[in-house]
C-alpha positions as CSV (number, residue, x, y, z in Angstrom):
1,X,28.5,-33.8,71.5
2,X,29.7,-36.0,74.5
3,X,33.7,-34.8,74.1
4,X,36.3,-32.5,72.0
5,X,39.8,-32.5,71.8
6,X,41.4,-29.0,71.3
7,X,45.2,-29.4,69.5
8,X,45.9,-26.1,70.3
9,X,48.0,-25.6,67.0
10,X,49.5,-22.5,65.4
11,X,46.8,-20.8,63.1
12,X,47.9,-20.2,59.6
13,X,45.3,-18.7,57.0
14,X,42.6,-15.8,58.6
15,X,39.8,-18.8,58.2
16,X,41.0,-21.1,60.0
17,X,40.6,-18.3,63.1
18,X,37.2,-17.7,62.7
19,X,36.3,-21.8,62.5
20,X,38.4,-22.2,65.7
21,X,36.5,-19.0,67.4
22,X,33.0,-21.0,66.1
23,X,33.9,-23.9,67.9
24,X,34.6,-22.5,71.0
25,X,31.6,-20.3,71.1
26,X,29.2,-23.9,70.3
27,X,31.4,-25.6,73.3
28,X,31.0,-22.5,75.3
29,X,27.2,-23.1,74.9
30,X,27.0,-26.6,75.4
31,X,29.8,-28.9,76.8
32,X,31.6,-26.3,78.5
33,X,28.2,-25.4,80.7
34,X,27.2,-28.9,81.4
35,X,30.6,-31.1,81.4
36,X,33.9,-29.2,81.1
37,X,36.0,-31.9,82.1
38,X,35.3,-34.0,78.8
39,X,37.0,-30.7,76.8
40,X,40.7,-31.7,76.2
41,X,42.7,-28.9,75.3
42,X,46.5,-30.1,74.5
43,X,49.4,-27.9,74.4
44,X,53.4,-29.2,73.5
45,X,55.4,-27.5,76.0
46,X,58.9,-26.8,75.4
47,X,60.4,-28.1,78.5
48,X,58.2,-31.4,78.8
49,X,56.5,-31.1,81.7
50,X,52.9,-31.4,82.6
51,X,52.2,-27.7,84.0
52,X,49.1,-27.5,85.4
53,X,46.7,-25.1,83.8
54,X,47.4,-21.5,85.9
55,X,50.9,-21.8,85.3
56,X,50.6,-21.9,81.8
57,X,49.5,-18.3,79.6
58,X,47.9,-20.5,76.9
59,X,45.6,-22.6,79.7
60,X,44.9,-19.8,81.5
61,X,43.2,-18.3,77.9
62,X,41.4,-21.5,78.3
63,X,40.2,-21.3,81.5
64,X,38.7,-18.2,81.2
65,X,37.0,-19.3,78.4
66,X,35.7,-22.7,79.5
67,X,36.4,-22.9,83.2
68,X,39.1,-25.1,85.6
69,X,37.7,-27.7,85.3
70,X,38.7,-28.7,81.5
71,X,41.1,-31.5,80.4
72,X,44.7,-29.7,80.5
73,X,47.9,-31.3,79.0
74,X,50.7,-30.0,78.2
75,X,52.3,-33.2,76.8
76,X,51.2,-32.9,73.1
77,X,49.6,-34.8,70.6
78,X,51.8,-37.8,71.3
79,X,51.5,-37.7,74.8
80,X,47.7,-37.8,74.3
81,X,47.3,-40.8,72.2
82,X,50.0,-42.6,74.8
83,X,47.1,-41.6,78.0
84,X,44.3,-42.6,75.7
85,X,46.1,-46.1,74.5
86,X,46.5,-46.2,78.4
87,X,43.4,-45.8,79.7
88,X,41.8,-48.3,76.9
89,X,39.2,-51.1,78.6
């Protein structure tokens, strides 16, 4: 696995938890030990801007988990697929 993206989404049915806690322990093992910074973890902030990742309770979950140096944004799904359309070849 070369990169994940993390929409950091409300959790409905019990499930759904433990698939999202697999993931993370297989990133944890892999990615997250040899290339953090191709984790992406997005989160829609209320207020619309990009808070970096201690200032946030939800990224700092994340960076105990996988480290600092992970893929922040607070900018939401749409605001993903604008950086990614922007940073096309």
């Amino acid at each position: 696995m070369d990169k994940a993206i993390d929409l950091n989404q409300p959790m409905g049915p019990n499930w759904t938890v433990d698939v999202l806690r697999n993931m993370r322990r297989a990133l944890q093992s892999q990615l997250a030990s040899s290339a953090p910074q191709n984790i992406t973890v997005v989160e829609k902030t209320s207020d619309e801007a990009m808070r970096p990742i201690n200032k946030h309770p939800v990224g700092r979950r994340y960076r105990s988990i996988f480290g600092p140096n992970i893929d922040w944004r607070t900018d939401g799904f749409e605001g993903l697929i604008d950086g990614l359309r922007e940073n096309r070849p």
